[in-house]
KEMARTOR-585837 format. One record per residue (C-alpha): residue number from 1; x, z, y; residue in three letters. Coordinates in pm, 1 decimal, always signed. Layout:
N
site resi = NUM u = X w = Z v = Y resn = ALA
...
! end
This chain:
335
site resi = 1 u = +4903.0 w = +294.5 v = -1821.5 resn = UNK
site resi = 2 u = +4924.8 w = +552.7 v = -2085.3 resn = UNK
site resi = 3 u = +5263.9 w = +762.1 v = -2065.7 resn = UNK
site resi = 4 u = +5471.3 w = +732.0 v = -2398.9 resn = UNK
site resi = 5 u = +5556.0 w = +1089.8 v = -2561.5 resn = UNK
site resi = 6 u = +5925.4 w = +1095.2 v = -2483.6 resn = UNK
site resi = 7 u = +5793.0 w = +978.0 v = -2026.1 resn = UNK
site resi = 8 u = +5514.4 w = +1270.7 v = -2083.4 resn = UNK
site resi = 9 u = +5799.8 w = +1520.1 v = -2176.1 resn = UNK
site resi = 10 u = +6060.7 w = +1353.3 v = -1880.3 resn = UNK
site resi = 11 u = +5783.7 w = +1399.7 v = -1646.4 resn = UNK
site resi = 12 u = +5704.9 w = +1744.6 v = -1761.0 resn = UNK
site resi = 13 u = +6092.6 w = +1882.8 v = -1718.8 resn = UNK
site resi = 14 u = +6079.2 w = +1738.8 v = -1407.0 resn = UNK
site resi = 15 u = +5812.0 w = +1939.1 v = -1283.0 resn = UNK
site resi = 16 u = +5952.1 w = +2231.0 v = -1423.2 resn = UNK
site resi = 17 u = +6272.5 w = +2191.1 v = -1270.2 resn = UNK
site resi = 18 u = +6124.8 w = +2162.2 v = -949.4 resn = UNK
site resi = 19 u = +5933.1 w = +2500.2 v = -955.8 resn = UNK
site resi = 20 u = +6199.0 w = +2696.2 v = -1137.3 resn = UNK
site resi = 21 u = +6307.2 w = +2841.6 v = -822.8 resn = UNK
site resi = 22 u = +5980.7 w = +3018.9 v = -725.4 resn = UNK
site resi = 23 u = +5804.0 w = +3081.4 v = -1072.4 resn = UNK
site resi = 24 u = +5911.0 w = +3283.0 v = -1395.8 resn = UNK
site resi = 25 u = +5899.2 w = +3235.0 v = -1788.1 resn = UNK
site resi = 26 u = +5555.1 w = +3482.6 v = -1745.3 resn = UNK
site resi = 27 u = +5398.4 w = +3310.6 v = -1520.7 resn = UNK
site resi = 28 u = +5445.0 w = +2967.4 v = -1691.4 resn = UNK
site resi = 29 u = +5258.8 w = +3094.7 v = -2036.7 resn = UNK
site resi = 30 u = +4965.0 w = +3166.4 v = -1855.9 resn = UNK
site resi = 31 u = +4961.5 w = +2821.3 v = -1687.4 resn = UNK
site resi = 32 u = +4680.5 w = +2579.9 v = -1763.3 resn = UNK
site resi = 33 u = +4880.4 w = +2241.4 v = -1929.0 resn = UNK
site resi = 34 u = +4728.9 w = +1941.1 v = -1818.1 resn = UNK
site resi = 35 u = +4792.8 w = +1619.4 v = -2092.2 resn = UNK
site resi = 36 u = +4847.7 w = +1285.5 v = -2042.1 resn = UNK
site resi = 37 u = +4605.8 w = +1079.4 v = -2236.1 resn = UNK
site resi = 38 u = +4920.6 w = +1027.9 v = -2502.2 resn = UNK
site resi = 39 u = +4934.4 w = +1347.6 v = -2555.9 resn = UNK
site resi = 40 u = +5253.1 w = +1459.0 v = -2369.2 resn = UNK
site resi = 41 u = +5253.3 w = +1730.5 v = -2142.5 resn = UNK
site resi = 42 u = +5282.9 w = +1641.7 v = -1760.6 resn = UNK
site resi = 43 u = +5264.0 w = +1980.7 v = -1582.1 resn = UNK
site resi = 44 u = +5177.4 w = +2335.1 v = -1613.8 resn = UNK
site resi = 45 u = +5025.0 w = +2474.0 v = -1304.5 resn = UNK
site resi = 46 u = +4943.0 w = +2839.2 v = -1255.0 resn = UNK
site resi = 47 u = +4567.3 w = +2934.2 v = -1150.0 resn = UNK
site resi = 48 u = +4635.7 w = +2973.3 v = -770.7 resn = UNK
site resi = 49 u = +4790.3 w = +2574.3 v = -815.9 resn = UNK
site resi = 50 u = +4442.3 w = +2480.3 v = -989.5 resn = UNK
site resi = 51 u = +4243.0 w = +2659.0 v = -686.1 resn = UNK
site resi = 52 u = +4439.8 w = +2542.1 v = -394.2 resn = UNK
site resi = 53 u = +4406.9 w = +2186.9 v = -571.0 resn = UNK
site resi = 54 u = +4003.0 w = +2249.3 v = -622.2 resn = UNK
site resi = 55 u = +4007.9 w = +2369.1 v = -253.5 resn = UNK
site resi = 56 u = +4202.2 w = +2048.4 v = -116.1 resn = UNK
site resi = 57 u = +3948.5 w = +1857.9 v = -341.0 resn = UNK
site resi = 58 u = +3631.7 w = +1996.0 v = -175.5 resn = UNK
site resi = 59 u = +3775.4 w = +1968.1 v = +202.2 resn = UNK
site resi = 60 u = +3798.7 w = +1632.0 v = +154.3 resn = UNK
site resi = 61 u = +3488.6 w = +1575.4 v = -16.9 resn = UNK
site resi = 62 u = +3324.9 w = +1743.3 v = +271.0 resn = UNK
site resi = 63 u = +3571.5 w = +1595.6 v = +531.2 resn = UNK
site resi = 64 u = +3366.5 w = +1200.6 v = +374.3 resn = UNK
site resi = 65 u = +3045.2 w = +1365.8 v = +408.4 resn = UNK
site resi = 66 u = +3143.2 w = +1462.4 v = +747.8 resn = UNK
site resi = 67 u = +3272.7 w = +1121.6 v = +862.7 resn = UNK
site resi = 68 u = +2978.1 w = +922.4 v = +674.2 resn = UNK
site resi = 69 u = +2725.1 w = +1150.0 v = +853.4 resn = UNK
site resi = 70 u = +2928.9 w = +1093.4 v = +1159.4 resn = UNK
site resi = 71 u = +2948.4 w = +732.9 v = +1164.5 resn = UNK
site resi = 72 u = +2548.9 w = +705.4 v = +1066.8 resn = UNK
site resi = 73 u = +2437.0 w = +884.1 v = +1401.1 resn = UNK
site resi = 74 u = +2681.6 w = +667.5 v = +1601.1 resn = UNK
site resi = 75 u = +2899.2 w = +420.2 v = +1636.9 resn = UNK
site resi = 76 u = +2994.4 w = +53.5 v = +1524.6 resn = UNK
site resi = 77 u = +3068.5 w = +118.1 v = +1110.5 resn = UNK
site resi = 78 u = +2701.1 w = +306.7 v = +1024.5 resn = UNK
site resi = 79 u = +2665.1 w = -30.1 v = +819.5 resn = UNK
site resi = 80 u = +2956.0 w = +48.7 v = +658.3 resn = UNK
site resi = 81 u = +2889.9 w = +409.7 v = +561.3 resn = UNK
site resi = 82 u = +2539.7 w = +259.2 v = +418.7 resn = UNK
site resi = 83 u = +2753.7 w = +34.3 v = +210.1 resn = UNK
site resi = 84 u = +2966.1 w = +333.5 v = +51.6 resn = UNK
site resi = 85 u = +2623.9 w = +474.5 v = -36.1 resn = UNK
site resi = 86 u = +2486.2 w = +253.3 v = -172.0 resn = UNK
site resi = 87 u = +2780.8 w = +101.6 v = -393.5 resn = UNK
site resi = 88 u = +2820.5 w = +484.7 v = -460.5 resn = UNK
site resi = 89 u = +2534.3 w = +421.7 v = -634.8 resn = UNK
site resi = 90 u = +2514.1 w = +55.1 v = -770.9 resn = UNK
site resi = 91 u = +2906.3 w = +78.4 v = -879.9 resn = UNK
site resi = 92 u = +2843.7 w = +349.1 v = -1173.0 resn = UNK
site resi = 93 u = +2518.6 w = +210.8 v = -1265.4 resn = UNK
site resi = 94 u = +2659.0 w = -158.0 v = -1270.8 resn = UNK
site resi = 95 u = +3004.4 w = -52.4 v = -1516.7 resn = UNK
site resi = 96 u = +2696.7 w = +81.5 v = -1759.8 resn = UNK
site resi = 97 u = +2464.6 w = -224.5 v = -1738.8 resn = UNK
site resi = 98 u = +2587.9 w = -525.0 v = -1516.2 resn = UNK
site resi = 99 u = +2203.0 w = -597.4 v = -1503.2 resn = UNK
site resi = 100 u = +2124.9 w = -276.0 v = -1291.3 resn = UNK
site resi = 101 u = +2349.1 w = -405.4 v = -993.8 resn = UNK
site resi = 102 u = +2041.0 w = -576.1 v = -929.8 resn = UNK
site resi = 103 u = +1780.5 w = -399.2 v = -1063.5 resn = UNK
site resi = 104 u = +1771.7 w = -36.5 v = -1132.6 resn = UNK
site resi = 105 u = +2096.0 w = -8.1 v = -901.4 resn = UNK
site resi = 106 u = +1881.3 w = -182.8 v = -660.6 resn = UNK
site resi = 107 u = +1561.8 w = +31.4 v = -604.1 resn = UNK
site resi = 108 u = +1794.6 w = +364.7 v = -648.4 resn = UNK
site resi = 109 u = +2059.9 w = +265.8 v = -358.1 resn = UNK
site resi = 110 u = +1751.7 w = +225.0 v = -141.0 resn = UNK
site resi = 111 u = +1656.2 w = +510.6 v = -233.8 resn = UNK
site resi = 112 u = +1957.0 w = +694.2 v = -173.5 resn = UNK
site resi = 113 u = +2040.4 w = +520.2 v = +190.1 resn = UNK
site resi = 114 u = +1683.6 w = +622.0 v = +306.6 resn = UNK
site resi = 115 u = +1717.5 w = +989.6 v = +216.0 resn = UNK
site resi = 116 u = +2048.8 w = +1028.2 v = +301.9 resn = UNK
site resi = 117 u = +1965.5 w = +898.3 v = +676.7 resn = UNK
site resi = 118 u = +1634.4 w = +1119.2 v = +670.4 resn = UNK
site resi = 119 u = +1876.8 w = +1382.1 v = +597.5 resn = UNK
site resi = 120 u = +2116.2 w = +1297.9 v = +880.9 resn = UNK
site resi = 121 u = +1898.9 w = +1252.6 v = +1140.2 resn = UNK
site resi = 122 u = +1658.3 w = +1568.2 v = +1220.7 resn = UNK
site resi = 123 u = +1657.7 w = +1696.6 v = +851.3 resn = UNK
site resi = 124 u = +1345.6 w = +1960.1 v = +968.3 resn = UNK
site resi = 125 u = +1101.2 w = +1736.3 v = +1041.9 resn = UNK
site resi = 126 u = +1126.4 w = +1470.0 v = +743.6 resn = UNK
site resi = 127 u = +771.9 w = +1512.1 v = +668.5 resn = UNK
site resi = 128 u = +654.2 w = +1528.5 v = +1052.1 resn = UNK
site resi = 129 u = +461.4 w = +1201.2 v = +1019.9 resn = UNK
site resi = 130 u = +697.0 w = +1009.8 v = +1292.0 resn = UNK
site resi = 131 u = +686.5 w = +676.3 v = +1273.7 resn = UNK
site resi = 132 u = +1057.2 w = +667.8 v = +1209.6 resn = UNK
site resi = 133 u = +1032.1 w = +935.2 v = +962.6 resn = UNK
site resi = 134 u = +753.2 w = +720.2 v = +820.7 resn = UNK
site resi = 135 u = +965.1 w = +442.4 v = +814.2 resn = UNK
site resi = 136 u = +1272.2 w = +579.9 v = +618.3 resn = UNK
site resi = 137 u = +1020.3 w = +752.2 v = +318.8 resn = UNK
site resi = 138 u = +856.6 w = +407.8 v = +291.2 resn = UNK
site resi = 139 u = +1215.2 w = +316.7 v = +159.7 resn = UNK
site resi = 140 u = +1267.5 w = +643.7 v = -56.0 resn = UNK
site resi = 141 u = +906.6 w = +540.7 v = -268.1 resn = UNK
site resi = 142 u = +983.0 w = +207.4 v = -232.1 resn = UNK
site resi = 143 u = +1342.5 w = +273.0 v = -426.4 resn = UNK
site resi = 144 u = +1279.6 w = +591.0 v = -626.1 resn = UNK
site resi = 145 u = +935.8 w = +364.9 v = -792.0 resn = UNK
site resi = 146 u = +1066.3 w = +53.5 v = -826.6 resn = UNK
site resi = 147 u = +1419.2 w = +216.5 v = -994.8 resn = UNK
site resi = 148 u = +1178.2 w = +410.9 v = -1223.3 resn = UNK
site resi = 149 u = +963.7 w = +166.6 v = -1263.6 resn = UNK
site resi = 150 u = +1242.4 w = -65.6 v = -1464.3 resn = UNK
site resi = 151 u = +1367.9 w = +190.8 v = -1631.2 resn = UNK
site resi = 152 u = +1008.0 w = +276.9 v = -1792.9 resn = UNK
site resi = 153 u = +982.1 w = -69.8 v = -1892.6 resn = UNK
site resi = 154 u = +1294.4 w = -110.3 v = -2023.7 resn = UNK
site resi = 155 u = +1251.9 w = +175.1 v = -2261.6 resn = UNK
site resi = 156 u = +870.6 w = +109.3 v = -2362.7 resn = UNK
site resi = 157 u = +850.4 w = -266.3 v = -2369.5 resn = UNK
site resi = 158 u = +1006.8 w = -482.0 v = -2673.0 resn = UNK
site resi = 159 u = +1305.9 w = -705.3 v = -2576.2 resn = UNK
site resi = 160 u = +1366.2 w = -571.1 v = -2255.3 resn = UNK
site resi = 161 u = +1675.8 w = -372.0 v = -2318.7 resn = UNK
site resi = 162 u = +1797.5 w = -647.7 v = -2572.5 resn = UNK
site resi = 163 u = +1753.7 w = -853.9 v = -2251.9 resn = UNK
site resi = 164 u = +1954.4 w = -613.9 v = -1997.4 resn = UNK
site resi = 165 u = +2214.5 w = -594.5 v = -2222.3 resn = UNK
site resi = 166 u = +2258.8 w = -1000.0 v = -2242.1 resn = UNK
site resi = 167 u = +2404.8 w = -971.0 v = -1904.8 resn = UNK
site resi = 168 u = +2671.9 w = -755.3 v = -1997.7 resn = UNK
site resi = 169 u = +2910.7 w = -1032.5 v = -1978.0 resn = UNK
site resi = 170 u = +3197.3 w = -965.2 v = -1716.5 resn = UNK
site resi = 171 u = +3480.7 w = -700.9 v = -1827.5 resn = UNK
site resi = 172 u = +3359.9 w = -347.6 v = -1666.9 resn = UNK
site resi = 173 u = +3652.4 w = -351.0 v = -1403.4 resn = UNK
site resi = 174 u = +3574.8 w = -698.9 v = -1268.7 resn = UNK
site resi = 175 u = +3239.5 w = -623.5 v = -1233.8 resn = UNK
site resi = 176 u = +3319.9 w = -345.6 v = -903.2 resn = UNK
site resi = 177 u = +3397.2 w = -598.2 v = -623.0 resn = UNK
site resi = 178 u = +3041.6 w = -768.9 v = -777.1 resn = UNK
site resi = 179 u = +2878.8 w = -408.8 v = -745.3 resn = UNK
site resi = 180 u = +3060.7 w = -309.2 v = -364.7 resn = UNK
site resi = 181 u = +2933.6 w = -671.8 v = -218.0 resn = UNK
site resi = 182 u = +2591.8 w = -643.5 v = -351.7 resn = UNK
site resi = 183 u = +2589.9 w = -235.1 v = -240.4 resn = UNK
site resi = 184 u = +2664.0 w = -450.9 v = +156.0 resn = UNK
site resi = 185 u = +2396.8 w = -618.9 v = +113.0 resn = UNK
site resi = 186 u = +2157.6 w = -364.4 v = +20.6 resn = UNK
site resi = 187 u = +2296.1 w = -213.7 v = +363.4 resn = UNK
site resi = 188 u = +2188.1 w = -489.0 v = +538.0 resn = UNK
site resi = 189 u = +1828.5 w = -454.9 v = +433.2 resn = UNK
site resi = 190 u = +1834.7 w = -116.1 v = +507.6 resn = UNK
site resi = 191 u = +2022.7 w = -183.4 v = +880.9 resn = UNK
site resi = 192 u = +1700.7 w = -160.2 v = +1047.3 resn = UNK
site resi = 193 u = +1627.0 w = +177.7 v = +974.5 resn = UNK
site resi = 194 u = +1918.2 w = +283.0 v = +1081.9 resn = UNK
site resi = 195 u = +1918.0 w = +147.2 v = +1406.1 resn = UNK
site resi = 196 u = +1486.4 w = +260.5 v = +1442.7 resn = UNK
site resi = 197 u = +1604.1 w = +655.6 v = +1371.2 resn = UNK
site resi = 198 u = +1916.0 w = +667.6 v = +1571.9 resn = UNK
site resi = 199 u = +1694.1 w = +526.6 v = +1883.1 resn = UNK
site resi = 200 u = +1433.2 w = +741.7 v = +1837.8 resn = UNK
site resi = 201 u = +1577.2 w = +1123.7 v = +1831.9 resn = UNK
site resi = 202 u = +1316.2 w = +1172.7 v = +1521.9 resn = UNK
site resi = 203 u = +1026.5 w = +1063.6 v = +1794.4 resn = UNK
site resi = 204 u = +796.2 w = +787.5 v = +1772.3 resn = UNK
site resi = 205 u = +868.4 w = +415.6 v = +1937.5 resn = UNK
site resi = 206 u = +713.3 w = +116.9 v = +2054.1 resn = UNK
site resi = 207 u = +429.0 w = -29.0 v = +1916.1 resn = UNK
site resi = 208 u = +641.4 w = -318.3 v = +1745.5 resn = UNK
site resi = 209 u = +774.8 w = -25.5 v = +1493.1 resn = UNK
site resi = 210 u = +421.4 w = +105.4 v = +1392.0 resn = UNK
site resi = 211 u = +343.3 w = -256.6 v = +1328.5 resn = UNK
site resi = 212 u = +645.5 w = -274.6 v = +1082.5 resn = UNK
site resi = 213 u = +605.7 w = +74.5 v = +940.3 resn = UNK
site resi = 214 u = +268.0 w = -41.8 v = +841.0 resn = UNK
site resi = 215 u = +329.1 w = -386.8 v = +706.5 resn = UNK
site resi = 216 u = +630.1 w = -214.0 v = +487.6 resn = UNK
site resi = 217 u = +397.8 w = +25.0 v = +329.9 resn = UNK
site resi = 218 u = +189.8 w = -230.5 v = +288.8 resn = UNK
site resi = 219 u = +427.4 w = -439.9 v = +116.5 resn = UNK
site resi = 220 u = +559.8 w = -124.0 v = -95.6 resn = UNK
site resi = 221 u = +171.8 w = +4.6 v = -238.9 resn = UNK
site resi = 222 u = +134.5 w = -395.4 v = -334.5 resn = UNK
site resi = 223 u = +448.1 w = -451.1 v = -492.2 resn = UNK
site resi = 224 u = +350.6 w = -108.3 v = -680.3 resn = UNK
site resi = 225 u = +2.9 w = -210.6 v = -788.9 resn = UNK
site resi = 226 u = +99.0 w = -549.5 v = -904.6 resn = UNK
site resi = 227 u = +440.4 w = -440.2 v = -1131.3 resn = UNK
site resi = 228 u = +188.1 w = -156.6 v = -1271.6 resn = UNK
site resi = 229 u = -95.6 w = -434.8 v = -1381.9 resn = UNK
site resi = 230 u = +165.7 w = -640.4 v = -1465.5 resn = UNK
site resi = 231 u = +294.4 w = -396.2 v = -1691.7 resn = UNK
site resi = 232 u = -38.0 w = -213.0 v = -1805.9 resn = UNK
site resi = 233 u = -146.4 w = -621.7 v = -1952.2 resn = UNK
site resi = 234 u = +192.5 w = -680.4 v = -2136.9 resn = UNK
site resi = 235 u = +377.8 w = -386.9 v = -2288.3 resn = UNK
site resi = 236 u = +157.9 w = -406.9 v = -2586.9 resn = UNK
site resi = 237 u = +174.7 w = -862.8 v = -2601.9 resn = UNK
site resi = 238 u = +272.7 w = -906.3 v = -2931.6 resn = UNK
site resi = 239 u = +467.1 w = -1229.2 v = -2859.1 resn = UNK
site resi = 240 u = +529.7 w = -1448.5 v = -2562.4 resn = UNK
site resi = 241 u = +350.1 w = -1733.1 v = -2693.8 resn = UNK
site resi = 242 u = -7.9 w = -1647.9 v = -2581.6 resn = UNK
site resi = 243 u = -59.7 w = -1617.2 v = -2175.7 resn = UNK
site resi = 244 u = -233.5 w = -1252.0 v = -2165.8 resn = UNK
site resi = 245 u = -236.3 w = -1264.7 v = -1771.2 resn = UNK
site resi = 246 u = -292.4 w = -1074.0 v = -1567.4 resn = UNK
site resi = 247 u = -519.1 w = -1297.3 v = -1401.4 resn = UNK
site resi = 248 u = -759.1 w = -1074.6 v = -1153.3 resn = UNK
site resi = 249 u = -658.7 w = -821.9 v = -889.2 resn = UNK
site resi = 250 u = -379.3 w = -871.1 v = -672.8 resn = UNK
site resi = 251 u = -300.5 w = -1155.0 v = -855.2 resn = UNK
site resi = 252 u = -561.1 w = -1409.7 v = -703.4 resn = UNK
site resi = 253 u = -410.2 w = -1324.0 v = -406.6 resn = UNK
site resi = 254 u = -71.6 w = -1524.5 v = -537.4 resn = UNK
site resi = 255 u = +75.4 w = -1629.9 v = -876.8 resn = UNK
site resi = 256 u = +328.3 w = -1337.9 v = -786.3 resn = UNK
site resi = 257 u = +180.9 w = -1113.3 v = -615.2 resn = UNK
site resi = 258 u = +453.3 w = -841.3 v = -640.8 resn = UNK
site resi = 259 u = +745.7 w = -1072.2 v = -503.2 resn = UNK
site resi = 260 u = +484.2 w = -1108.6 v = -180.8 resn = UNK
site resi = 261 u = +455.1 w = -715.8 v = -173.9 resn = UNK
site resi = 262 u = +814.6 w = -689.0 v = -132.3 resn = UNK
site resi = 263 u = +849.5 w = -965.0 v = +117.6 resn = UNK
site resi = 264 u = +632.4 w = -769.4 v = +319.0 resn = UNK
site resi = 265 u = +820.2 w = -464.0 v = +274.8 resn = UNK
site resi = 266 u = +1152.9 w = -572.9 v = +414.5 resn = UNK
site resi = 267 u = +982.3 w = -794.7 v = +691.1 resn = UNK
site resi = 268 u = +786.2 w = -470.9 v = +789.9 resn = UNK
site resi = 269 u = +1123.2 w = -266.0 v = +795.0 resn = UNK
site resi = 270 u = +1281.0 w = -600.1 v = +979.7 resn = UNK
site resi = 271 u = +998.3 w = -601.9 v = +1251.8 resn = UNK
site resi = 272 u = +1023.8 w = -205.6 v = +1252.6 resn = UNK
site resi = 273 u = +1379.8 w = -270.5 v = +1419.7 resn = UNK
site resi = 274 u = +1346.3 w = -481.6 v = +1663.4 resn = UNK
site resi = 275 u = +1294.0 w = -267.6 v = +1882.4 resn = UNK
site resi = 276 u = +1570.9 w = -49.1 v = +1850.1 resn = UNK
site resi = 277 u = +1843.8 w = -328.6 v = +1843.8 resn = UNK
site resi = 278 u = +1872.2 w = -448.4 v = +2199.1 resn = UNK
site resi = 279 u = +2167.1 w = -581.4 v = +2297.0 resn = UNK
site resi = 280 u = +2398.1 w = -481.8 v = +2044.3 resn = UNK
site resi = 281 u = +2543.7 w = -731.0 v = +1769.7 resn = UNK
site resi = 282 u = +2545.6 w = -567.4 v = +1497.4 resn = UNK
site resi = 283 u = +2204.6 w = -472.7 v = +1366.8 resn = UNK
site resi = 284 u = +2094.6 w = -832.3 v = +1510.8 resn = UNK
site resi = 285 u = +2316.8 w = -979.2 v = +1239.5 resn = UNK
site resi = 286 u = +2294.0 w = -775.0 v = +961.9 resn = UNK
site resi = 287 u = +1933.6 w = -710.7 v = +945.4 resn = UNK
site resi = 288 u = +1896.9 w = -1089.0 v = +957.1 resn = UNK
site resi = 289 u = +2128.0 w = -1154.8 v = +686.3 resn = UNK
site resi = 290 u = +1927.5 w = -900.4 v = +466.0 resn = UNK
site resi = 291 u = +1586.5 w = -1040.5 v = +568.0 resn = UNK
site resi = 292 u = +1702.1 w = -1430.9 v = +514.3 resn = UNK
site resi = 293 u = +1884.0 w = -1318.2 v = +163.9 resn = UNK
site resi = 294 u = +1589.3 w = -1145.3 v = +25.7 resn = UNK
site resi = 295 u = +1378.9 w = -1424.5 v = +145.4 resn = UNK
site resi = 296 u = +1569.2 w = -1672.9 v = -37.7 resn = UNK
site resi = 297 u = +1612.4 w = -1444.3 v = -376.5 resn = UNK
site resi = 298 u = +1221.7 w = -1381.9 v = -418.7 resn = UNK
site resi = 299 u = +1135.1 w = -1787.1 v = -326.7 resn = UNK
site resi = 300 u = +1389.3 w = -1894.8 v = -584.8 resn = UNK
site resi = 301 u = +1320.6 w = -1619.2 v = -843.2 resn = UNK
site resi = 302 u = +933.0 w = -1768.0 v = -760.4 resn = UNK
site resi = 303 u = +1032.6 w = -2085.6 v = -858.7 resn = UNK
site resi = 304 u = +1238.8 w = -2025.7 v = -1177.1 resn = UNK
site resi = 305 u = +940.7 w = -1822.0 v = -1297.2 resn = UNK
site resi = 306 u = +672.7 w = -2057.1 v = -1237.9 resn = UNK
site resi = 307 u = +926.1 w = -2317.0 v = -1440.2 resn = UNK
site resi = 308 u = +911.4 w = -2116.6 v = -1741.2 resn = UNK
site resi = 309 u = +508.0 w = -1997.7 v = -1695.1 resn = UNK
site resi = 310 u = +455.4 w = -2376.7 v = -1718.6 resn = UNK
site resi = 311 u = +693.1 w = -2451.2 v = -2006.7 resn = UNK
site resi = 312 u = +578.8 w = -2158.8 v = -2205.4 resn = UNK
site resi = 313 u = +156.0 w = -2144.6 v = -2083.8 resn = UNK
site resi = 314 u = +94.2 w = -2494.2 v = -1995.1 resn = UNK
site resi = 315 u = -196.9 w = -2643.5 v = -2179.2 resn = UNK
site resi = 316 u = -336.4 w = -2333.3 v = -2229.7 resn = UNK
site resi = 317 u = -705.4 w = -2243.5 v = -2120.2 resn = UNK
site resi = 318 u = -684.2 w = -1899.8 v = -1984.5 resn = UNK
site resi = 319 u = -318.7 w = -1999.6 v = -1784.7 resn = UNK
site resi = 320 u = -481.7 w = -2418.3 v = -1638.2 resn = UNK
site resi = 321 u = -756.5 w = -2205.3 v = -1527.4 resn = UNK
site resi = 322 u = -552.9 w = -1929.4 v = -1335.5 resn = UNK
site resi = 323 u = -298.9 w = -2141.5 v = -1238.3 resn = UNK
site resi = 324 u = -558.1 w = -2365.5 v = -1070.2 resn = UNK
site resi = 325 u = -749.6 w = -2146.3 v = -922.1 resn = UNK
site resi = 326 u = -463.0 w = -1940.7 v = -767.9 resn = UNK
site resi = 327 u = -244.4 w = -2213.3 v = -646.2 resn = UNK
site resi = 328 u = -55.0 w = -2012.9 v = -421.4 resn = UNK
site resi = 329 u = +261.4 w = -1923.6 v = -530.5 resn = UNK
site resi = 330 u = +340.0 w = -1606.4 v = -352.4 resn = UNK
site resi = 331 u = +271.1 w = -1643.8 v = +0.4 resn = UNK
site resi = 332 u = -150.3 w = -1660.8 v = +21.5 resn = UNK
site resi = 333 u = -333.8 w = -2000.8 v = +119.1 resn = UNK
site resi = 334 u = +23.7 w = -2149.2 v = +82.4 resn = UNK
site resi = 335 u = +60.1 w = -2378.2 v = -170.6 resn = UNK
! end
């Protein structure tokens, strides 16, 4: 709604009627206007308006901060402050490029759930080499690499931003429920961490968590090595006609070896919880719907890719060879 000149000025009088009372003709010329976007003035406050308004502003910014830090430590909506984090994150990023909901939006929200429950929960000892502490920076590299990572090759390979922007398709407002629902289930992966460093008190826990602080590490150096070969073979392919690779490395492991890295990643931070989720409902069913979601993502993102490898490679030397050699899609000696 923009305010027509003739509603800017009604508004304005009104505002000035209602302050008449308690402020002079002096003290209104040193007012700050502030304009509708039509142009019309709305309503001149004095200085000592703006700063009690800038003050009220900042109580309640710290008042959220407050009551998100509150309701990560304890409590039944932790989930839900990990969702307002990370669509704080995916929503801005998602109105620019609809394609970074899911990519660049992605690896930063982890990023930014991870260090803002690092941050919550014994803030002095982040780098005391806790499992738990371990656990929550496997997510910060994990997010803060793979964010970067997308962004690099955006920038330096051709056709990749010509590509992001195909999916700007949905009008910018309609794409925010899109961006909140996917910034939920981001949460969900990240549940398990939550519940690991509010049962631990910064301290380490059962064996079952240094077995999935190690498999998510794991998962995250993999997934690292393999997007870097990936990209290190075909940012300088001059078309997509010829199959370049890469063939060696991580990838005789699997076809994809980088979707199998971050499999392991969130089933390490899965397994990490386990132990931490007891009895309560919660973290049993949102962890799981994270784990079986980004199980069924990577399989079918697996299967769309090796559809086009085929279409695009097949009858080619160097890809028959690979392809037969490593007939493992992602998982190893599954075919």
């Amino acid at each position: 709604f923009v305010p027509s000149q003739s509603t800017s000025m009604t508004l304005s009088h009104r505002v000035l009627n209602r302050h008449q009372s308690n402020t002079d003709t002096a003290s209104l010329s040193k007012s700050f206007p502030l304009k509708a976007r039509g142009g019309g003035e709305i309503a001149d406050l004095d200085a000592n308006n703006q700063l009690k308004f800038l003050s009220k502003a900042l109580a309640v910014t710290i008042a959220a901060i407050t009551a998100l830090k509150s309701s990560l430590v304890s409590g039944p909506l932790g989930v839900l402050s990990l969702t307002a984090i990370a669509s704080a994150i995916v929503t801005p990023l998602t109105l620019y490029r609809q394609a970074y909901s899911f990519s660049v939006g992605y690896g930063f929200s982890v990023a930014a759930m991870c260090l803002a429950m690092l941050f919550t929960f014994n803030p002095s000892t982040i780098f005391s080499g806790s499992m738990p502490n371990l656990l929550a920076l496997s997510g910060v590299f994990y997010g803060v690499r793979l964010g970067l990572f997308l962004l690099v090759r955006e920038w330096t390979v051709a056709g990749k931003a010509e590509s992001v922007k195909k999916f700007d398709k949905s009008p910018p407002l309609k794409r925010i429920p899109f961006s909140i629902s996917v910034g939920m289930f981001y949460a969900f992966l990240c549940t398990p961490i939550l519940y690991v460093l509010r049962g631990s008190g910064g301290g380490d826990l059962t064996q079952i968590t240094n077995v999935g602080v190690t498999i998510a590490w794991i998962g995250a150096l993999l997934e690292a090595i393999a997007d870097t070969h990936k990209f290190v073979v075909k940012r300088n392919a001059k078309d997509n006609i010829n199959f370049l690779g890469p063939t060696g490395g991580v990838y005789l492991l699997s076809r994809h070896p980088n979707y199998l890295g971050e499999i392991m990643f969130w089933s390490g931070i899965f397994v990490s919880g386990l132990s931490s989720f007891g009895t309560q409902i919660i973290p049993w069913i949102c962890s799981s719907l994270g784990l079986v979601g980004i199980f069924f993502i990577m399989f079918g993102a697996t299967k769309r890719l090796d559809k086009i490898q085929l279409e695009r490679y097949g009858g080619q030397a160097k890809y028959d060879d690979w392809v037969g050699k490593v007939t493992s899609p992602i998982i190893p000696f599954i075919s």
